[in-house]
DRENKOLDO-935206 format. One line per 3 residues: number of its first residue (from 1); their letters; for each residue x, y negated, z negated of N, C-alpha, C. Coordinates in steps of 0.001 Angstrom, whole numbers, plus 524288, in hexadecimal, padded with zeros to 5 digits. Layout:
<pts>
NUM	A	X/Y/Z/X/Y/Z/X/Y/Z ~ ...
</pts>
This chain:
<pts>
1	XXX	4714D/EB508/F119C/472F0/EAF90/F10CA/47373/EAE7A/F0AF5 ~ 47759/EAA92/F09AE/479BE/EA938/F02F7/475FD/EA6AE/F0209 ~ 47199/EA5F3/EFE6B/46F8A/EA316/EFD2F/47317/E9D14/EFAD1
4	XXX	46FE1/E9A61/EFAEE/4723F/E93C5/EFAEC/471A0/E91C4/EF6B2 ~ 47652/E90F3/EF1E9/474F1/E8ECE/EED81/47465/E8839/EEED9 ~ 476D3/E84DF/EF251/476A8/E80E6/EF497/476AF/E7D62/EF7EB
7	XXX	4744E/E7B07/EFA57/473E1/E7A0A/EFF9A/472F0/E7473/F0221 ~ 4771F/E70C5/F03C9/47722/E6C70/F05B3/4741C/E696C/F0A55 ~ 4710E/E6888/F0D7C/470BB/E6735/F106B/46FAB/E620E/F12A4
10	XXX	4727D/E6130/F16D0/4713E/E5ACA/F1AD4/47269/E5831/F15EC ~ 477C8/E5982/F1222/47869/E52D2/F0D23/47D3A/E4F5A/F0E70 ~ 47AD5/E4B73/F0E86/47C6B/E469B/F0DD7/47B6D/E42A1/F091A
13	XXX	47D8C/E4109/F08CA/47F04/E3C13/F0405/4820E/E384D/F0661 ~ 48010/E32E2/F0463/481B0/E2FBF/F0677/4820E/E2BD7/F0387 ~ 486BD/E285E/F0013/48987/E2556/EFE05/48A15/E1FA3/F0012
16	XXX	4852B/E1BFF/EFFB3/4862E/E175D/F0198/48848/E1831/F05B8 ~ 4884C/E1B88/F0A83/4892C/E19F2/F0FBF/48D65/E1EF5/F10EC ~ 48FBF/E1FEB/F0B51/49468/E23BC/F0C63/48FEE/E28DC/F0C97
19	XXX	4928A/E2E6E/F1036/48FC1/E32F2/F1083/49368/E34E5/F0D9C ~ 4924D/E3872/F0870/49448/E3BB7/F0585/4954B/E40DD/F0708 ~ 4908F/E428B/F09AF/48E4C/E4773/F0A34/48ABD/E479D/F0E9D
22	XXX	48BC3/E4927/F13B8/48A8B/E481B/F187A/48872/E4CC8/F1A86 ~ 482E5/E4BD9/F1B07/47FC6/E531A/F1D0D/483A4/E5774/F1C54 ~ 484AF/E5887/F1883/486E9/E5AE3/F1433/48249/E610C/F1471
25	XXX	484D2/E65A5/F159C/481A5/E6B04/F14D5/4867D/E6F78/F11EE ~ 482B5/E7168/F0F27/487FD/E753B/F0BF3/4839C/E780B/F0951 ~ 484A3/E7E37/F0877/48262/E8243/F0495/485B0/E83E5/F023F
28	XXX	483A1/E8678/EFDB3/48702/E8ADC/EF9A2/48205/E8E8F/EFB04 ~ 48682/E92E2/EF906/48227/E979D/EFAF7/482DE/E985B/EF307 ~ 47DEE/E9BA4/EF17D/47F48/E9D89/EEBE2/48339/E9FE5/EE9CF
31	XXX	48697/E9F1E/EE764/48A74/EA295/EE480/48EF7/EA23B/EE697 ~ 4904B/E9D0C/EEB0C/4949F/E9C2C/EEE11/498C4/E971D/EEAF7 ~ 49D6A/E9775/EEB72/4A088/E9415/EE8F1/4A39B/E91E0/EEDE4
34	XXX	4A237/E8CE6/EEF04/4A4A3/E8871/EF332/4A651/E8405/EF133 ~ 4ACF1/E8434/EF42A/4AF46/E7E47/EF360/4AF62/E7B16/EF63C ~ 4AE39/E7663/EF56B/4AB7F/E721B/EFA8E/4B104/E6E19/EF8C0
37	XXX	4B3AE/E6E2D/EFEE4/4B7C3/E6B90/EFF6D/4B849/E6568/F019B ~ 4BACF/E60B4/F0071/4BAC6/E5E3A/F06A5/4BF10/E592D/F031E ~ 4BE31/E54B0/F06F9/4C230/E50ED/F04D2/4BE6C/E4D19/F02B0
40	XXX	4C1E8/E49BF/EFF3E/4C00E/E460E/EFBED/4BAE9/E4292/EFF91 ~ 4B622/E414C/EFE85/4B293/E3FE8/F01EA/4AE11/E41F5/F02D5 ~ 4B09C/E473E/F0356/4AE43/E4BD0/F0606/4A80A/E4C4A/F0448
43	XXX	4A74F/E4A4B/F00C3/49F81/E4D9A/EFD90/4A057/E5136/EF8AB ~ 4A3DD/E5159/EF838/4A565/E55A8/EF45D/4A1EF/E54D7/EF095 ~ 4A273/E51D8/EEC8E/4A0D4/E5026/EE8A1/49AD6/E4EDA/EE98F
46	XXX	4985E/E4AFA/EED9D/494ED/E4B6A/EEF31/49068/E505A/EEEE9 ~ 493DB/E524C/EF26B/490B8/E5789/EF369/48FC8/E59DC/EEEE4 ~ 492A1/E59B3/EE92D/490F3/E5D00/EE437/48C68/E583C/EE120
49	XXX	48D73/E5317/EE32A/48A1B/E4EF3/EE15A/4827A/E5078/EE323 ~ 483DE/E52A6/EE7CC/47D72/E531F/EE9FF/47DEF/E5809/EE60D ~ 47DF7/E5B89/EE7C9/47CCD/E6060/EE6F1/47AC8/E6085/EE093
52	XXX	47E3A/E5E4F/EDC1E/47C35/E5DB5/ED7D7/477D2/E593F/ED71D ~ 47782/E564E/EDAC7/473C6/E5033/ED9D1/47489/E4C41/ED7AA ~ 47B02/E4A37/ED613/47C78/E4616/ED4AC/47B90/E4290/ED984
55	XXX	47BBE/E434D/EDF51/47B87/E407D/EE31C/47627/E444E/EE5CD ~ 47370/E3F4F/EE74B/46F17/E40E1/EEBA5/470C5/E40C7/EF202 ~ 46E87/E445A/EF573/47169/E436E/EF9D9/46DAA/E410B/EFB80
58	XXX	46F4C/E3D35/F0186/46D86/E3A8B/F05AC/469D3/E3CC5/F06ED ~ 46B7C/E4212/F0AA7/468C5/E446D/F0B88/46A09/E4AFA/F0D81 ~ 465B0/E5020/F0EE2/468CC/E5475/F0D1D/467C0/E5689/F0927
61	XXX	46711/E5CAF/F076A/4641F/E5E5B/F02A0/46841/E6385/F0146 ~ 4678D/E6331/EFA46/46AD4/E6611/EF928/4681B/E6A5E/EF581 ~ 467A7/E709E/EF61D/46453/E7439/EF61D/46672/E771A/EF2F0
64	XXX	4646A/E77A7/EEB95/46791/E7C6C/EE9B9/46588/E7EAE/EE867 ~ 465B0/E851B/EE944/46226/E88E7/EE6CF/45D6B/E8915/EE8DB ~ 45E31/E869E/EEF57/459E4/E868A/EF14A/45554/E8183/EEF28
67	XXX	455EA/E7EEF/EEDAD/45346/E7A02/EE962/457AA/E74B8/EEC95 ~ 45543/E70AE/EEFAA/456B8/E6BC3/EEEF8/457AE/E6923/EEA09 ~ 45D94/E6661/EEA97/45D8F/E6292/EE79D/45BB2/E5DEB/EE746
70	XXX	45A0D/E5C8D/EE9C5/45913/E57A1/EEBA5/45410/E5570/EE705 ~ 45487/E5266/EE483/451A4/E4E05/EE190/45435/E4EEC/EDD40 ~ 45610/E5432/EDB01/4592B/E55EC/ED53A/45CD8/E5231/ED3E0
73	XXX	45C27/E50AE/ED144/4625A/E4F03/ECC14/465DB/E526D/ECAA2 ~ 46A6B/E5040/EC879/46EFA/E5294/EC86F/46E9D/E5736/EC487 ~ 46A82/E5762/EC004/4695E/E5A18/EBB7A/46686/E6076/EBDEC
76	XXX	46228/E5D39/EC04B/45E94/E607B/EC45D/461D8/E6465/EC6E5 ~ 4653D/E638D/EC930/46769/E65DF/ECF16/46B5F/E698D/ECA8B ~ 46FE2/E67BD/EC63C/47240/E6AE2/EC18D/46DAF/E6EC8/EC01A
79	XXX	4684B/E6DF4/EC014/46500/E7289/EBCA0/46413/E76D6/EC119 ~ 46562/E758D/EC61C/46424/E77F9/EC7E4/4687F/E7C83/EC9C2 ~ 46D1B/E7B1F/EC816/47112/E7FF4/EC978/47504/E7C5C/EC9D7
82	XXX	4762D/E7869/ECB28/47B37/E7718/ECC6E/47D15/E7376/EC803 ~ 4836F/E761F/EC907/4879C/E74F4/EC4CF/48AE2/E7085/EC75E ~ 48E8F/E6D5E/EC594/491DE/E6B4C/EC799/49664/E6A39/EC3EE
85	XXX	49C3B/E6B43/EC497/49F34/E6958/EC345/4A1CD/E63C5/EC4CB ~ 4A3D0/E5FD3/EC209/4A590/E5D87/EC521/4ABAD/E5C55/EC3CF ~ 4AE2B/E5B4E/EC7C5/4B450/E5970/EC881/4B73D/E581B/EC1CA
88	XXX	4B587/E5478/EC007/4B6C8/E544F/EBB62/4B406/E5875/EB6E9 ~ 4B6C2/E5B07/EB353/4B4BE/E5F35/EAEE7/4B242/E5C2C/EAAA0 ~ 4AD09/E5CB6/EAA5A/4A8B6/E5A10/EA6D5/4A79C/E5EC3/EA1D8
91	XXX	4AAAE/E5E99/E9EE7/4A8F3/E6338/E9952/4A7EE/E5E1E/E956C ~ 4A6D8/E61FA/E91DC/4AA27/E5F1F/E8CC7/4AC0F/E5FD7/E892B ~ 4B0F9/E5C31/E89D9/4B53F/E5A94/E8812/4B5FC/E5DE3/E8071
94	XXX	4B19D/E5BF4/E7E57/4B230/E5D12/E7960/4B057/E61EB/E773B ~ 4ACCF/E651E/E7ABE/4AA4D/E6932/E7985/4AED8/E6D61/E7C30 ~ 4B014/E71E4/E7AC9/4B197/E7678/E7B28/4AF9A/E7A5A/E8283
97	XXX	4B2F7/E7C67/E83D9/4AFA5/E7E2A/E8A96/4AA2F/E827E/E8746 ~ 4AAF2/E8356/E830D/4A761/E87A3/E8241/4A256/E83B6/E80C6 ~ 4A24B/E7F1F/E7D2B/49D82/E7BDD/E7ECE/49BED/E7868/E8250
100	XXX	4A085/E7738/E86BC/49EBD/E7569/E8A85/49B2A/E7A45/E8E78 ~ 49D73/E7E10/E8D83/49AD1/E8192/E90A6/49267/E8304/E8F6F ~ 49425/E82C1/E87A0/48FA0/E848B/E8671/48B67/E7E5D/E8709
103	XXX	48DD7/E7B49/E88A1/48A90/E75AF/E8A93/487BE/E75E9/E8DF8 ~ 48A84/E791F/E91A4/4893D/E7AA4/E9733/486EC/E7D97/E97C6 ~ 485FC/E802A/E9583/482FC/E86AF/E966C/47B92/E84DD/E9532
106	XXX	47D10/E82F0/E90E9/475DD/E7F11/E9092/476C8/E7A42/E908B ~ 473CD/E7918/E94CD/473CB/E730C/E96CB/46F3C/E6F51/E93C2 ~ 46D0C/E71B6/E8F09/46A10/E6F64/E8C9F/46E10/E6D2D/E86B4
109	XXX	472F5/E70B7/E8553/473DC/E6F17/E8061/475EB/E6989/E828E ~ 47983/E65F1/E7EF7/47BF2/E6363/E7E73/47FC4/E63BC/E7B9C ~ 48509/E620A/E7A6A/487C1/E608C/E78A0/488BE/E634C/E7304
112	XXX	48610/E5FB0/E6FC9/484DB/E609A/E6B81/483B0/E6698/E69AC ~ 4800B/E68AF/E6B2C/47DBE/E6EC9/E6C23/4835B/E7392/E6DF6 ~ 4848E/E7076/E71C1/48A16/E7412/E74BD/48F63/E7399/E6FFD
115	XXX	48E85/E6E96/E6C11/49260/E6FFA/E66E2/49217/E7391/E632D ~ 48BEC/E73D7/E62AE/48A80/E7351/E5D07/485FE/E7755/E5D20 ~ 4838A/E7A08/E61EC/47FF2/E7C71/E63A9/4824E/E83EE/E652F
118	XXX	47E38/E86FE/E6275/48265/E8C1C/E6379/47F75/E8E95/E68A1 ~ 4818A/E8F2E/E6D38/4810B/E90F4/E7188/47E5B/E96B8/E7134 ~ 47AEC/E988E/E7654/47955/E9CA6/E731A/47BAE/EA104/E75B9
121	XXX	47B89/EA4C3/E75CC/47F7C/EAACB/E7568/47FF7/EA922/E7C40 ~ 47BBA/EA95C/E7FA8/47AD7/EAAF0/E84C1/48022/EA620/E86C5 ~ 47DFC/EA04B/E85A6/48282/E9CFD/E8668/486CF/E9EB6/E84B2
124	XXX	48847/E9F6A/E7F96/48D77/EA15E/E7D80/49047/EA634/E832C ~ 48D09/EA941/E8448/48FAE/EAB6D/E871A/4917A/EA941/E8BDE ~ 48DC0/EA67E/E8F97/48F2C/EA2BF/E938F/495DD/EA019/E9291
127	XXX	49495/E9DFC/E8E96/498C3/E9B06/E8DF2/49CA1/E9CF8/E8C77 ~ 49D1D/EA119/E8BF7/4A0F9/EA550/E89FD/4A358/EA5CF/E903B ~ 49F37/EA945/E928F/4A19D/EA8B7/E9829/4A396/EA532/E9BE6
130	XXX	4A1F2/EA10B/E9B90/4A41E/E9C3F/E9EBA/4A921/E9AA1/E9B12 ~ 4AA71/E9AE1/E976D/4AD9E/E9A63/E959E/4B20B/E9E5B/E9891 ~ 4B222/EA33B/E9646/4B5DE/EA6CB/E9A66/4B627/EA4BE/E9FCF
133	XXX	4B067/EA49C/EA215/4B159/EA28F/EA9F0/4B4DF/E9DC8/EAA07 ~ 4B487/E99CE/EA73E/4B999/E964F/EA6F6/4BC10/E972A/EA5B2 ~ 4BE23/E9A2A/EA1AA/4C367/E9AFA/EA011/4C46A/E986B/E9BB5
136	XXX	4C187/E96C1/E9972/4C113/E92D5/E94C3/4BF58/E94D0/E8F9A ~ 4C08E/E9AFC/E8E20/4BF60/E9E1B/E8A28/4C44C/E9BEB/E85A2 ~ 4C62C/E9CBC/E8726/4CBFC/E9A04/E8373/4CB17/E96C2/E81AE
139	XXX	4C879/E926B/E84C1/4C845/E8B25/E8159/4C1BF/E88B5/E8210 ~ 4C00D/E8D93/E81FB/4BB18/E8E34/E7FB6/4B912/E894E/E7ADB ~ 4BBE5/E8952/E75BF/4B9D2/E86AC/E7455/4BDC5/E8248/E72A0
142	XXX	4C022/E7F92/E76F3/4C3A9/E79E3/E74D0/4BFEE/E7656/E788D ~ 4C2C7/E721C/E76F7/4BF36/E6D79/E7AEB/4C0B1/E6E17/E7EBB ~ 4BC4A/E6C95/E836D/4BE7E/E6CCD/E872D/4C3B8/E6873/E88A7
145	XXX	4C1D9/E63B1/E8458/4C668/E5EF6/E8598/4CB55/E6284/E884C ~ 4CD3E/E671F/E8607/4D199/E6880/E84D6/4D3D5/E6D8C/E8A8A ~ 4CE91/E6C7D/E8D57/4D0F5/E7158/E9176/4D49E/E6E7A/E9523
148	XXX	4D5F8/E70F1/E9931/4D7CF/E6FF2/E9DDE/4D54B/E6C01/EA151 ~ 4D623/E6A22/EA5C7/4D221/E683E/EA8EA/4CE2C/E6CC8/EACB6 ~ 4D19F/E70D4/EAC67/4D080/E746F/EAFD4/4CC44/E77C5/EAC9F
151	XXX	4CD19/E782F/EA848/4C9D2/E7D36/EA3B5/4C645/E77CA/EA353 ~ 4C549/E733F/EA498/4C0A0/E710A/EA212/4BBD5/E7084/EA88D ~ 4BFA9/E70C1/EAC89/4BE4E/E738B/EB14F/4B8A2/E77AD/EB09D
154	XXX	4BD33/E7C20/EB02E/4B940/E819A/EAF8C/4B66D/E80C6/EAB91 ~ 4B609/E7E27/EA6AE/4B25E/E7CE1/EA35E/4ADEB/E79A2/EA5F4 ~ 4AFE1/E7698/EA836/4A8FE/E73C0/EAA93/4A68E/E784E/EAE56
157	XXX	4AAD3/E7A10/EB203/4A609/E7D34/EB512/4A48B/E82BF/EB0FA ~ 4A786/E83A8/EADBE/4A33D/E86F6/EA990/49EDD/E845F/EA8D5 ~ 49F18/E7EBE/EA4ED/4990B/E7E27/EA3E6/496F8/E7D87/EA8E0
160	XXX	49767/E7B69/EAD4A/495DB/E7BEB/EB22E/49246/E8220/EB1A9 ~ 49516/E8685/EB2AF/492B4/E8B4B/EB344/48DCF/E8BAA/EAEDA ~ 49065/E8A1E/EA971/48C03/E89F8/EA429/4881E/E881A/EA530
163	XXX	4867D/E85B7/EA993/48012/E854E/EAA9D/47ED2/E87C9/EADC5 ~ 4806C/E8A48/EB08F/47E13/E8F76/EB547/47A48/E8C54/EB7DC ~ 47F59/E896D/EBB57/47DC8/E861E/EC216/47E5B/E8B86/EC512
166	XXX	47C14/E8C28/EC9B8/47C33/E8E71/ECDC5/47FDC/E8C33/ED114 ~ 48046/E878D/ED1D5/4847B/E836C/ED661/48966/E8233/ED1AC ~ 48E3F/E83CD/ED267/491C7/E7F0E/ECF28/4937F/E7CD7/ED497
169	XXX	495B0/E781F/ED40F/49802/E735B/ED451/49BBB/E72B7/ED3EA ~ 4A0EE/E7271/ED50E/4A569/E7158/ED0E0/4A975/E6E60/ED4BB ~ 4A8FA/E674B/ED353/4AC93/E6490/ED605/4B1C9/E6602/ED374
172	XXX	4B72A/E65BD/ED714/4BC14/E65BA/ED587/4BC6C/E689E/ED1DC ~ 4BB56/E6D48/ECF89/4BD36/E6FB1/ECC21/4C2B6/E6E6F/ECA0F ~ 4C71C/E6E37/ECE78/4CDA4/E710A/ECCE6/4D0F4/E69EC/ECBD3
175	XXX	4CE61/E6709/ECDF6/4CFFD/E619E/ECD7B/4D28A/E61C4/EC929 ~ 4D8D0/E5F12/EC905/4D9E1/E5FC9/EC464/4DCEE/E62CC/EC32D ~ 4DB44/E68D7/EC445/4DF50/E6CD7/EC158/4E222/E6F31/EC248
178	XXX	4E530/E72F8/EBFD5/4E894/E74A3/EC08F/4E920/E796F/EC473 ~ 4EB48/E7C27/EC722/4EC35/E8273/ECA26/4E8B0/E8631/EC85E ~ 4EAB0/E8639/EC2AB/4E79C/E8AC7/EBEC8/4E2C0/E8A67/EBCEC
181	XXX	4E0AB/E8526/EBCCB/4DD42/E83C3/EBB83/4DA40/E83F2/EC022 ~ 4DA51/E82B9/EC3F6/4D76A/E8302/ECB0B/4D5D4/E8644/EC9D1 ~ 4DA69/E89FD/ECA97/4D90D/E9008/ECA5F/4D398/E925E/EC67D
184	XXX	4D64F/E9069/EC321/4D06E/E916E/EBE97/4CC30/E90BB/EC00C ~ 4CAE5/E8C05/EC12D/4C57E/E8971/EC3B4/4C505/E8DC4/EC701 ~ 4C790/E8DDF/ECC5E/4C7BD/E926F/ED051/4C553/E960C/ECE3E
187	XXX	4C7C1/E9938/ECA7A/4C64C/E9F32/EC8FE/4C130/E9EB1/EC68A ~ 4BF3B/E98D7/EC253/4BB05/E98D9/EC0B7/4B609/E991A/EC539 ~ 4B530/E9485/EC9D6/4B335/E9491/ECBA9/4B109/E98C5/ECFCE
190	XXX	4B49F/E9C86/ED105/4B435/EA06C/ED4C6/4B037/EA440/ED12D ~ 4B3AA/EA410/ECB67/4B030/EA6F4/EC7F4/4A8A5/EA79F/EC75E ~ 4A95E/EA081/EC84C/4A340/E9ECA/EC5F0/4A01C/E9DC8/ECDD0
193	XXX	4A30F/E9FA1/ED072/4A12C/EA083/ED6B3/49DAD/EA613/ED635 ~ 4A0B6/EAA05/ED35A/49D00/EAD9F/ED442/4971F/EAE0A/ED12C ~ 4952E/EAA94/ECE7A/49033/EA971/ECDC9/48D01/EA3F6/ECD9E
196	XXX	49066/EA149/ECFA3/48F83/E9ACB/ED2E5/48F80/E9A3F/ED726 ~ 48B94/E9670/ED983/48DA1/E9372/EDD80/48F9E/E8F88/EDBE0 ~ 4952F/E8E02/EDFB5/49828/E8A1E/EDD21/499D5/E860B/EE24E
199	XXX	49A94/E82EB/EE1C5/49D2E/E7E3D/EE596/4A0C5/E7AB1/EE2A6 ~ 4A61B/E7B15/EE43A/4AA55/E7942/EE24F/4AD7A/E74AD/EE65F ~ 4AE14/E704D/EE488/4AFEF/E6B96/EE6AC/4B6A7/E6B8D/EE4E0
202	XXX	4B871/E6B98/EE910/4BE53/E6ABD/EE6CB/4C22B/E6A42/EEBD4 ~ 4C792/E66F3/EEAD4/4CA9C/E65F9/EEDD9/4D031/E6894/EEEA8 ~ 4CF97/E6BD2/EEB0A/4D43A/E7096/EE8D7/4D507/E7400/EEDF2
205	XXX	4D791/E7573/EF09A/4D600/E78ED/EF536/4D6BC/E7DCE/EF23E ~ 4DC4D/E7EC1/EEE6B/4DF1D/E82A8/EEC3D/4D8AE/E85C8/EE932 ~ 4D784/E8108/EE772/4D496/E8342/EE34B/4CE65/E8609/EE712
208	XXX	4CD19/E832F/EEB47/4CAE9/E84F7/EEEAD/4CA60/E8881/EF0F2 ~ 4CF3F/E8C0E/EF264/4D119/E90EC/EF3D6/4D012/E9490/EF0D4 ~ 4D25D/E9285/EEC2C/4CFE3/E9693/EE7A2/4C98C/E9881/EE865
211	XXX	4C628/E94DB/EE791/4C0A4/E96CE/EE693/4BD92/E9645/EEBC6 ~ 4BE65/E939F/EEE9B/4BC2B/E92AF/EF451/4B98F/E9820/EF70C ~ 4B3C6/E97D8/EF765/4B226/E9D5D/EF9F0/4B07A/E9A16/EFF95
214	XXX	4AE28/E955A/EFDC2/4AC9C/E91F0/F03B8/4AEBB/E8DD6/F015E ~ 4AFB1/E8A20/F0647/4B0E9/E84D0/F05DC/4AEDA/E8073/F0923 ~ 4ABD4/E7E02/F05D4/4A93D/E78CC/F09DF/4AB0D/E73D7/F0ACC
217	XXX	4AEDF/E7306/F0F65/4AFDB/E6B48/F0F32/4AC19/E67BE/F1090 ~ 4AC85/E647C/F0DA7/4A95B/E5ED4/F0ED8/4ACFA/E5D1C/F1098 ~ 4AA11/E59E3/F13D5/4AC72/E52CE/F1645/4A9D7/E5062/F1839
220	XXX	4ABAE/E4986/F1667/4A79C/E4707/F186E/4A259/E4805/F17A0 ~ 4A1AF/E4B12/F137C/49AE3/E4B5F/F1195/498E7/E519B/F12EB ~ 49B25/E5347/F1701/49872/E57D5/F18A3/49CE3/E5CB2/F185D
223	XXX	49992/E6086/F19F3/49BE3/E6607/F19D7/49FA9/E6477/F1F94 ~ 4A4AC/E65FB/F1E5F/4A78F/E6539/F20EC/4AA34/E6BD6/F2360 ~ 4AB76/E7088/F1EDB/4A953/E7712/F2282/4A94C/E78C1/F1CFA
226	XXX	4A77F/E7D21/F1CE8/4A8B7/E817D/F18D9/4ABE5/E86DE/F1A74 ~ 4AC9D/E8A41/F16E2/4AE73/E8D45/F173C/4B20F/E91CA/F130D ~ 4B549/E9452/F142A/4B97D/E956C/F10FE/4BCED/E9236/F115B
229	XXX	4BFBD/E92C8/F0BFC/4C555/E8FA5/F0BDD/4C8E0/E8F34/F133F ~ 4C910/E9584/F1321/4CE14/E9630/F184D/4CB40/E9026/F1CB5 ~ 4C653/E9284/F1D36/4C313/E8F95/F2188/4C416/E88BD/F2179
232	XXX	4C288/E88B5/F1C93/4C2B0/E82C2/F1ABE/4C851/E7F7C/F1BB8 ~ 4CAF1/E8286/F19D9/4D119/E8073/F188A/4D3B0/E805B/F1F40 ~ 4D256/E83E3/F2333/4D49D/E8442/F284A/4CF30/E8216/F2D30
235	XXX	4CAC4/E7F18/F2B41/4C7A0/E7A51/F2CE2/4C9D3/E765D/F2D65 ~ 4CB1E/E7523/F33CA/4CE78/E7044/F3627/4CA9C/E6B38/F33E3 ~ 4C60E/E6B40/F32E7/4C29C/E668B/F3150/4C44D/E65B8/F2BFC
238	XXX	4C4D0/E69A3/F28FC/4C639/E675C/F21D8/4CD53/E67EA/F225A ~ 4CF8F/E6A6F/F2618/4D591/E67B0/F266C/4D502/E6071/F28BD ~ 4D255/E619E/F2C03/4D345/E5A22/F2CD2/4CFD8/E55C0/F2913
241	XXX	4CA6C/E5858/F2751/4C868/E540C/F247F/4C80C/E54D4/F1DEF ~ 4CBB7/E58A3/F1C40/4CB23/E59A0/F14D3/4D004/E569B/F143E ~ 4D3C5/E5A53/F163D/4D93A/E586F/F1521/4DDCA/E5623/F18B9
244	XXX	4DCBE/E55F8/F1E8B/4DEAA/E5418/F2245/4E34E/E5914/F239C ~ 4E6F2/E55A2/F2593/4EC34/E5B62/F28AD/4EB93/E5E50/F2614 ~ 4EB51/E6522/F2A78/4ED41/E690B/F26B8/4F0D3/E69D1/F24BD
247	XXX	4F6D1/E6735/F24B9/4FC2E/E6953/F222B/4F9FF/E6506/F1B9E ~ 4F5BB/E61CC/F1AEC/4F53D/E603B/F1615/4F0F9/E62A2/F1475 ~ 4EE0A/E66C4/F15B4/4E743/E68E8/F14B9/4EA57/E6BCF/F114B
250	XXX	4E836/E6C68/F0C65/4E899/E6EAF/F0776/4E45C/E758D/F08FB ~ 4E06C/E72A0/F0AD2/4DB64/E7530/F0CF0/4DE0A/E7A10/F112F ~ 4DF50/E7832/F14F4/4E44F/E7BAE/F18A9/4E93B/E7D5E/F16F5
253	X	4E965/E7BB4/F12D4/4F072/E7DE4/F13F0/4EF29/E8447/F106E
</pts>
């Protein structure tokens, strides 16, 4: 049996009357990379809300590393392995990807230190490498103001990796970009699968296909099936309740 980097059970959340997240059960096994699919409504967001501890659930317990979360803060539950990206790319703007990266790598410097502070050999190398794993050796040292939307993308989930989470996170990665750029993300993330567990939120199917080893739909709060792509995409339940007719299922066609 896969041992279980995470583990949902009996969750619910509940929103002034609205159910977000309705006896809600889901695992990651360690070292597995899953995209959790569904339609606007669905828990999506939710579901990355418990798991990090910005939202407390109703009720239902969420298990990482074998360790409950339950009473932790959002800081707490980050020290403990988990990363999160979110939908919008949070760097910064004025610092270079090579000191946003070396920001990231010690979560004690600040700012100031990451200008003006000389990194020491072991970091230097880190950041050497995450630099190449993004692809961001070239513009290494311009601002980031100045990348792409897509290169400032793979730059957050670099510093993302620069703290060595065990869980990443990563809402909507491809939102936004371009073919070539998907793709990128794609090739990055598959990359950083083989020594992560990862859970990826996104509505891209194209881009889905690409990295998809399992796929989980929500609806209506709960696990609605899992599976492989083929499985998922030819499921008469996520043809009628993700996207409705199959001659319009993006998911099917």
């Amino acid at each position: 049996m896969n041992e279980k980097i995470l583990q949902i059970e009996n969750l619910t959340v509940n929103f002034d009357g609205f159910r977000a997240l309705n006896d809600l059960n889901f695992s990651l096994d360690k070292g597995e990379l899953r995209v959790i699919i569904g339609p606007n409504g669905a828990g999506k967001t939710t579901f990355l809300d418990v798991i990090t501890g910005k939202t407390k659930p109703t009720t239902g317990q969420v298990t990482f590393k074998g360790k409950p979360t339950q009473g932790k803060v959002e800081y707490e539950i980050a020290r403990m392995g988990v990363g999160r990206k979110f939908q919008t790319p949070r760097v910064y703007l004025n610092l270079t990807p090579r000191e946003n990266l070396e920001l990231s790598c010690n979560r004690h410097k600040n700012v100031w230190n990451a200008l003006f502070g000389a990194p020491s050999r072991a970091e230097a190398r880190t950041v050497t490498g995450l630099l190449e794993t993004i692809r961001l050796e070239t513009k290494a040292d311009l601002k980031a103001d100045l990348l792409s939307h897509g290169e400032k993308q793979r730059l957050e989930i670099g510093m993302l990796v620069a703290q060595s989470p065990d869980l990443l996170l990563v809402d909507e990665p491809v939102a936004g970009l371009t073919d070539e750029e998907t793709e990128n993300v794609g090739t990055l993330l598959l990359a950083l699968a083989e020594s992560h567990s990862i859970i990826v939120i996104e509505h891209d199917m194209e881009f889905v296909r690409q990295i998809a080893r399992k796929v989980t739909v929500l609806h209506q709060g709960s696990v609605l099936c899992e599976g492989s792509m083929d499985d998922v995409q030819n499921d008469p339940r996520v043809i009628e309740v993700y996207l409705g007719k199959q001659e319009d299922n993006p998911v099917a066609a």
